[in-house]
C-alpha positions in Angstrom: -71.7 22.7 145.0 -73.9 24.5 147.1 -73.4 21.6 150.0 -69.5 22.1 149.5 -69.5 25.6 149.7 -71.4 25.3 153.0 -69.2 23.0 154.5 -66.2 25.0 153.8 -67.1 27.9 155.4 -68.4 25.9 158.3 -65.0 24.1 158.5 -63.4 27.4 158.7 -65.8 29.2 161.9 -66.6 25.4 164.0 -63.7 24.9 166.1 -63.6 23.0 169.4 -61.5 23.1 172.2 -62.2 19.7 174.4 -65.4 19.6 174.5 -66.5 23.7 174.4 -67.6 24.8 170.8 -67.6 28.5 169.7 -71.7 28.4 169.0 -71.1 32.2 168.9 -69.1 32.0 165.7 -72.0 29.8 163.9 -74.6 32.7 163.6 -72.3 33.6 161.0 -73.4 30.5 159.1 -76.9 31.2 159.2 -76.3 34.4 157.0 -74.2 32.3 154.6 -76.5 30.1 154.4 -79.5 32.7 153.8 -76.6 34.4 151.1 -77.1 30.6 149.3 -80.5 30.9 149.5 -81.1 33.7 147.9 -78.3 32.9 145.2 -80.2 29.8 144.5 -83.3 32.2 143.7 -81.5 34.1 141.1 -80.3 31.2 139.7 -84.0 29.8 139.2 -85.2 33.1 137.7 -82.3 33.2 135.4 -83.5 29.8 134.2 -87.1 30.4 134.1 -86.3 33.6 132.3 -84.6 31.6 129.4 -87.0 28.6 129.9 -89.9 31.2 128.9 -88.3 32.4 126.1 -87.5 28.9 124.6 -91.2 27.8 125.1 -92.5 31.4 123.6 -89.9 30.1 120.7 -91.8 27.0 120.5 -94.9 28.3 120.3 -94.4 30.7 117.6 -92.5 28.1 115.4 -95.3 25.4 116.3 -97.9 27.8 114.6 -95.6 28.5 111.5 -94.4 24.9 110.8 -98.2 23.5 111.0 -98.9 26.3 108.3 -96.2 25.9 105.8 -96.1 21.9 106.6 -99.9 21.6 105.1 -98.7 23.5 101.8 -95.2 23.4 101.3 -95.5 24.2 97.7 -97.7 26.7 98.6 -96.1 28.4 101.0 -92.8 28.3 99.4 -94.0 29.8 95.7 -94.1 33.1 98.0 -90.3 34.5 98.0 -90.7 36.7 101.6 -91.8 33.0 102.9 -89.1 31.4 101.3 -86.4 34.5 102.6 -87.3 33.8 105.9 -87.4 30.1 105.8 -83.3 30.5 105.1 -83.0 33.2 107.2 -84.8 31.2 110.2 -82.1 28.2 109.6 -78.8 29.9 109.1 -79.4 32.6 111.8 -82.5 32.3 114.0 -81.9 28.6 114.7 -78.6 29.2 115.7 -79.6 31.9 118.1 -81.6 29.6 119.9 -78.9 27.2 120.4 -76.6 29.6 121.7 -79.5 30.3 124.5 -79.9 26.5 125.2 -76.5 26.4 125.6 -75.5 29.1 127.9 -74.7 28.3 131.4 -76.5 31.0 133.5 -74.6 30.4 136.3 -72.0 32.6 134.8 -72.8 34.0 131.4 -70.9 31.4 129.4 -71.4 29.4 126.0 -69.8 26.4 125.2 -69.7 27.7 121.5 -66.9 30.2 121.7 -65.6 32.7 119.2 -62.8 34.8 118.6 -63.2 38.4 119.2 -61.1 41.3 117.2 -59.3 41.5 120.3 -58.6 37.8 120.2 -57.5 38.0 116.8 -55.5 41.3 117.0 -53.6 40.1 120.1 -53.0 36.4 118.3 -51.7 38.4 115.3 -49.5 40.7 117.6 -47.6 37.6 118.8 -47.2 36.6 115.7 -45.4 39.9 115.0 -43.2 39.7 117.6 -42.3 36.2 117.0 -41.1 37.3 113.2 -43.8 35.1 111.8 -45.4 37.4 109.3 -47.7 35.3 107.5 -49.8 34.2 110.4 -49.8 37.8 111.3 -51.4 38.4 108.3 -53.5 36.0 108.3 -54.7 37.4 112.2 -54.7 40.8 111.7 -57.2 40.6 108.2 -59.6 38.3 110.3 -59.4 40.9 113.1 -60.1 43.5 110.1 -62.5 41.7 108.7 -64.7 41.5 112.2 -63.9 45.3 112.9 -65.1 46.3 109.8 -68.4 44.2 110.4 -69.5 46.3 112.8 -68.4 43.9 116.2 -68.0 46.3 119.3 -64.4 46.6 120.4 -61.8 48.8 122.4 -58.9 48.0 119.3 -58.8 50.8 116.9 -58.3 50.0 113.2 -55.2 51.9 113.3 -53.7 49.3 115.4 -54.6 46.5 113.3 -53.7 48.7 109.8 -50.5 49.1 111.3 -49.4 45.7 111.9 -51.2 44.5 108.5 -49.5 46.9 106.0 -46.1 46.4 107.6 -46.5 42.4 107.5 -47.5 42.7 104.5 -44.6 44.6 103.0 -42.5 41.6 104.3 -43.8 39.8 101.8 -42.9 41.7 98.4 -46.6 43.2 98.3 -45.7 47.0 98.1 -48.4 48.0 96.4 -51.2 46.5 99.1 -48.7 47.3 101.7 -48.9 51.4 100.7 -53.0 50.9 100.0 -53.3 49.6 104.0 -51.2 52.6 104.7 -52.9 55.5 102.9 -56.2 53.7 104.8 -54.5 54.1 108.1 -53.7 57.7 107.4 -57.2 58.4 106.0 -58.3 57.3 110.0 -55.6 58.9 111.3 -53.7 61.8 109.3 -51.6 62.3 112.6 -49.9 58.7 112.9 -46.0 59.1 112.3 -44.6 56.3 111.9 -47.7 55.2 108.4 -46.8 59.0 107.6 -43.0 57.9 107.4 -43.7 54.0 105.9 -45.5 55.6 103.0 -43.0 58.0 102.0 -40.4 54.6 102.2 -42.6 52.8 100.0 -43.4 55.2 97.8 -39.6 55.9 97.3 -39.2 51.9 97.0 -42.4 51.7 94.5 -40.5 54.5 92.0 -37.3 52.9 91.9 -38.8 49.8 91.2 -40.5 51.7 88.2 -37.0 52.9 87.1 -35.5 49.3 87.1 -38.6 48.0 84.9 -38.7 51.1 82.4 -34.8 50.1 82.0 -35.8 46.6 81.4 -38.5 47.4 79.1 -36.2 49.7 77.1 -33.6 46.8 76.5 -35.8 43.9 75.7 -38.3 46.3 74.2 -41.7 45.3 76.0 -43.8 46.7 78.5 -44.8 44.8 82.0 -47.5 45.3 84.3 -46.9 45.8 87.7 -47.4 43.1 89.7 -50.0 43.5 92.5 -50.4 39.9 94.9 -54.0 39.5 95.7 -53.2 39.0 99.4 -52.6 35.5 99.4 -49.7 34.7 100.4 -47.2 31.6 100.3 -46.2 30.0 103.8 -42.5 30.4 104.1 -40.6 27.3 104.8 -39.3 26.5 107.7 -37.3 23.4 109.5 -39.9 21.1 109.4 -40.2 19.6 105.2 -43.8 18.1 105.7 -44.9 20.9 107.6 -48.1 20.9 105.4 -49.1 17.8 105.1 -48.9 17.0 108.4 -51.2 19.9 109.2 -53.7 18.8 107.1 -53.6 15.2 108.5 -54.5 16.8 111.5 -57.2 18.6 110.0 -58.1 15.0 109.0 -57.5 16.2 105.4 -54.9 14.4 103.2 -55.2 10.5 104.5 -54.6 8.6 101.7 -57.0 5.5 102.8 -58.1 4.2 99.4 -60.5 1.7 98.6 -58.2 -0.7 97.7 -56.3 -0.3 100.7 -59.4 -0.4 102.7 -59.8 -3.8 101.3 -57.0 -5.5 102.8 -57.4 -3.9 106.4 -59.0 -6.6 108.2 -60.3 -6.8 112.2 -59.6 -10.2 113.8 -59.1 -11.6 117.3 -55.2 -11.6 118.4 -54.1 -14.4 121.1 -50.3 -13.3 120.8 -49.2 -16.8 118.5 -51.3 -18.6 121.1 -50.1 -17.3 124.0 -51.4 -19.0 127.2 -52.7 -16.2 128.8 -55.2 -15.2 125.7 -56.3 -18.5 124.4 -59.4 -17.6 126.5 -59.4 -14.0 126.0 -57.9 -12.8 122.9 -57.7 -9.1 122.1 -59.7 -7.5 119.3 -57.2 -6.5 116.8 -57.8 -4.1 114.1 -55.8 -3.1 110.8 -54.8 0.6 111.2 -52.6 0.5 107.6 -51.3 -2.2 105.6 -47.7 -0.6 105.1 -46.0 -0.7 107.4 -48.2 -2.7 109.7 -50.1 -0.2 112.0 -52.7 -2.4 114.1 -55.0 -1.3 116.6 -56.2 -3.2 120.1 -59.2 -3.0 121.7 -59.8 -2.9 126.1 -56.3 -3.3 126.4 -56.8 -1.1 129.7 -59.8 -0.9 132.3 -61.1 2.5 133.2 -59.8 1.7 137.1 -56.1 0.6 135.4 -56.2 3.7 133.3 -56.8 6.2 136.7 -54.7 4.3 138.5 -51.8 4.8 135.9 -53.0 8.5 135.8 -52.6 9.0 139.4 -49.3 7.4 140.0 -47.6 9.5 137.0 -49.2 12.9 138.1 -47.0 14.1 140.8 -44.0 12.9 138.6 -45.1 15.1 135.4 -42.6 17.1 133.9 -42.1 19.0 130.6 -41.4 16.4 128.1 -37.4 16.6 126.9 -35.5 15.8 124.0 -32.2 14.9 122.6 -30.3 17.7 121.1 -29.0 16.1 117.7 -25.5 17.6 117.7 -24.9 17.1 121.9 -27.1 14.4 122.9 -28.4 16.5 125.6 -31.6 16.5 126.7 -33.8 19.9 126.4 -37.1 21.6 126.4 -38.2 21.8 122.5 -41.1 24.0 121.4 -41.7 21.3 119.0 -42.6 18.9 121.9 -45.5 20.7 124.2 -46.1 18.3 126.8 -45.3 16.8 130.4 -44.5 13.1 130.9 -43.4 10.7 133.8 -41.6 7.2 134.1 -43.2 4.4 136.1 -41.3 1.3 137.2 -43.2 -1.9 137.8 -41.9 -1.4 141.4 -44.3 1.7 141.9 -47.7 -0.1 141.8 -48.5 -3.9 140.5 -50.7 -2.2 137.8 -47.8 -0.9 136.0 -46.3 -4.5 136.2 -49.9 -6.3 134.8 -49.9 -3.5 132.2 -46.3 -4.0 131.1 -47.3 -8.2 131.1 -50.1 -7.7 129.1 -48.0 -5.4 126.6 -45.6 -8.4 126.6 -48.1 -11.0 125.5 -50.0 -9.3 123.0 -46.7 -8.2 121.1 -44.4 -11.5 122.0 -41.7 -9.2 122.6 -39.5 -9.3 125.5 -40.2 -6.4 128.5 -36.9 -6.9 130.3 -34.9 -5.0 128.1 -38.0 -2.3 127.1 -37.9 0.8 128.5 -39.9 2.3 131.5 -43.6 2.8 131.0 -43.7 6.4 130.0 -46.9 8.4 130.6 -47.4 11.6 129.0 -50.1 14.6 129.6 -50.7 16.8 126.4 -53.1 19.5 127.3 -54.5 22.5 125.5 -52.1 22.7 122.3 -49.9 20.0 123.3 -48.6 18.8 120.6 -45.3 16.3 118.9 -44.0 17.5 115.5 -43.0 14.7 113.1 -40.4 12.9 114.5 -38.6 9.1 114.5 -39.1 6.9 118.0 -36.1 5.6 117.1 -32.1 6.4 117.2 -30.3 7.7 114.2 -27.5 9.2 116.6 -24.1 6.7 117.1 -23.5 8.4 120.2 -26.7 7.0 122.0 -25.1 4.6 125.1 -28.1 2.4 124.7 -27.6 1.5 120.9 -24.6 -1.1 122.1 -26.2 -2.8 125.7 -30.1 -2.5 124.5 -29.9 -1.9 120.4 -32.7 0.0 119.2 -35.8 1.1 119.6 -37.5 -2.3 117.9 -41.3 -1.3 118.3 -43.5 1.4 119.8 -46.7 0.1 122.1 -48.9 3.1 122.2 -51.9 3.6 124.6 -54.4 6.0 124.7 -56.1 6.7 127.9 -58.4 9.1 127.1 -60.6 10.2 124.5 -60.0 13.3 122.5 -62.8 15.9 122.0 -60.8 17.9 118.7 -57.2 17.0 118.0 -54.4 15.1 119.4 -54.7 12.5 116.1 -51.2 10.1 115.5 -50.2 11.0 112.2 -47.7 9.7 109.8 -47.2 12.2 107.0 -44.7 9.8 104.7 -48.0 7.9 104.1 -50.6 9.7 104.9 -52.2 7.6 107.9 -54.3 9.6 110.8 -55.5 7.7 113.7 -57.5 8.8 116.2 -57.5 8.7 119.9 -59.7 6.2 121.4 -59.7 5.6 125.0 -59.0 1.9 126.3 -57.5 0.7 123.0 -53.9 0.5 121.8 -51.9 1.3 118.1 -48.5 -1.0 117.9 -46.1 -0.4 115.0 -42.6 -1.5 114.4 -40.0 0.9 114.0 -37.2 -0.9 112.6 -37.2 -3.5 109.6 -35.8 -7.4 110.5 -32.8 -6.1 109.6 -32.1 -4.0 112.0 -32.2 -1.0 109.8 -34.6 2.2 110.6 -38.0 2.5 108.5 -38.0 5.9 107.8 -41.6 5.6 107.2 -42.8 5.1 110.8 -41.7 9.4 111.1 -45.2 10.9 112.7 -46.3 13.2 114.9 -49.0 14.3 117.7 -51.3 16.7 116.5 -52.2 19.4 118.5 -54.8 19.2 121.3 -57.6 21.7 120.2 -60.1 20.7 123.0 -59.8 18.2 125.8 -57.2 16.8 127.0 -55.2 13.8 125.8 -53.1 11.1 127.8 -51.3 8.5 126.4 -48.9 5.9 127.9 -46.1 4.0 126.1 -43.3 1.2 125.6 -40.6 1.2 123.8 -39.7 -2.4 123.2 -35.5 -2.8 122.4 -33.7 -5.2 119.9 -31.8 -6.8 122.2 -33.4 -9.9 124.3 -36.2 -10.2 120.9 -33.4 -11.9 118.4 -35.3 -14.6 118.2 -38.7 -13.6 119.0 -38.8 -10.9 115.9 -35.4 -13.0 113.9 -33.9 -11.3 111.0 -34.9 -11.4 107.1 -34.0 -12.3 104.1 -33.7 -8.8 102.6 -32.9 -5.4 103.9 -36.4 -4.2 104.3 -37.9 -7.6 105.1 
């Protein structure tokens, strides 16, 4: 870094003209050079700074570890000792890690954490995107840190006033007007919690009349109902919105033990194909049904860049097809940018499409392109099929359906971006260099509605992933028809 920074701004003052240089430009160097120096310095002070403290950590813990080691009965029958044995692991240990992690170049930790102003401002968007049970859920975190004490420049005001309103959205009058009469308490001045509590106070009395008339005609008395501040997710478009957020989570899978047993690993040579009688793939059972398998080194490091380079200045926000037009759009259910590569474009993309063809034995000429796709922070694909239920797809009648999806993953994922299938409950997880291939359709030609999954969001790193789509037509007879409909 420091030899970059150097040559840039040497780059930028040594000019020449024939053979005359501008020497009188270069003293200029010499004080960025003695401006390195000297920033190299602080940097070795901040280090030894936190060096000394470790080692003075060291020393301390040394002492007390050789003491309660030679009498841990001993040590422990005394309750202070014991206190501070807990204490040390759940807060003092983790103090120290947060100083052997931080970068003192700039101040930052690689464990990061949420501030109230994280939380308030993730719960405000929430607001203003009508989604009030995320708002909730932000704004009590944000509450919940305020009141803890953490130093910040958002008032509790601002995050009462979000709360209690969200939380009359949901039915809760009673908590809604206790959030209030707190924001009022801190502020006896605030108009519009002045002119909400009056609202629900108006709203909490007529709901009194309507219950003392019910009681009076069926005779029995009723509590009023006060929610604990839990609150149901409302649904939305997406059915299996749940359990394909747990899957993510890697909650939910539904891997057995009896459906562990018939997953086997194996090598693959493509029904003795020619080219991998030699070297045969490792294959790995990813499910049992449907057939979700897994390939191992199905793509160097150098094809994987290679790929990577030729698609990025083609990247574009991933599309899809609007169900009632056909046209393609921008979804917020697809976060992502993708590319096309044609074997024309590089001879990797043609060895990768030929060794796609021979560990599948289906037919590439009537595939589709080699599609590469970028998910970065949050990118993300909600459940859907890879292939067509629309009749007014063009491609359905010269190239039939999408028969089979080839999946690659070209990177490794540090949190997230999992392929999950929420009909069954499968998860499976990014691993760079290896391959997941499914089919899509049954030998009959008919759609397995099973095979719906998703992209889970990227929570750190960054995910690529490259893909074919292998057609019915051209693989009649290399995947033939079956007996049954769901053969």
């Amino acid at each position: 870094m420091v030899v970059l920074m150097a040559r840039k701004h040497f780059e930028s003052v040594f000019c020449a003209v024939g053979s005359c240089y501008f020497f009188s430009q270069m003293t200029d160097l010499i004080y960025a050079e003695k401006d390195l120096v000297q920033s190299l310095k602080d940097y070795i002070r901040a280090e030894e700074s936190k060096l000394s403290q470790i080692k003075s950590w060291a020393e301390k813990l040394d002492v007390l570890t050789s003491k309660s080691a030679s009498d841990p009965e001993g040590y422990l029958a005394h309750p202070v000792n014991a206190y501070k044995l807990v204490k040390r692991l759940n807060t003092d240990w983790l103090e120290l890690e947060n100083l052997v992690l931080q970068d003192t170049t700039n101040g930052t930790k690689y464990r990061s954490y949420l501030t109230v102003g994280d939380c308030f401002g993730m719960g405000k968007t929430a607001y203003n995107d009508g989604d009030y049970y995320h708002t909730v859920l932000w704004m009590e975190q944000a509450l919940k840190q305020h009141d803890e004490g953490e130093d910040t420049t958002v008032s509790k005001v601002e995050i009462l006033d979000y709360l209690s309103y969200a939380v009359f959205q949901f039915g809760d009058l009673h908590r809604a007007m206790e959030l209030t009469r707190r924001l009022i308490s801190l502020d006896s001045s605030h108009e519009r919690a002045g002119s909400n509590l009056r609202y629900f106070e108006k709203l909490l009395e007529k709901e009194r009349e309507e219950e003392k008339e019910k009681s009076n005609k069926t005779m029995t008395t009723t509590e009023p109902v006060v929610q604990s501040g839990a609150y149901e997710r409302p649904l939305d478009y997406l059915p299996e919105r749940d359990i394909y957020e747990a899957l993510c989570r890697g909650e939910g899978v539904k891997m057995t033990p009896r459906r562990q047993k018939r997953l086997f690993c194996r090598y693959h040579d493509g029904n003795r194909n020619p080219h991998l009688l030699i070297a045969p793939f490792k294959e790995e059972d990813e499910w049992d049904s449907p057939h979700i398998v897994r390939y191992y080194d199905v793509m160097s490091d150098e094809e994987i860049e290679k790929i990577k380079q030729l698609a990025k200045p083609r990247l574009a926000r991933a599309t899809v097809r609007d169900p009632k037009t056909g046209v393609l759009t921008v979804a917020s259910y697809r976060v992502s940018k993708s590319s096309w590569l044609e074997e024309d474009d590089d001879p990797v993309v043609a060895k990768v499409n030929q060794r796609m063809q021979q560990i599948t034995g289906l037919t590439v000429k009537t595939a589709e392109l080699l599609q590469v796709a970028n998910y970065g922070m949050g990118g993300q694909y909600e459940p859907h099929f890879d292939f067509s239920r629309r009749p007014f797809d063009s491609t359905l009648k010269s190239e039939g359906n999408r028969l089979a999806t080839f999946l690659n993953y070209m990177s490794d994922v540090e949190a997230g971006g999992a392929t999950v299938f929420p009909d069954f409950g499968a998860a499976i997880w990014p691993k760079k260099g290896t391959a997941v291939f499914w089919y899509n359709l049954f030998r009959s030609g008919e759609g397995d509605y099973r095979t719906r999954h998703a992209a889970c969001p990227v929570l750190v790193g960054c995910k690529w992933v490259s893909n074919k789509w292998f057609h019915e037509r051209g693989n009649e007879f290399l995947r033939p028809c079956g007996r049954t409909e769901v053969d």
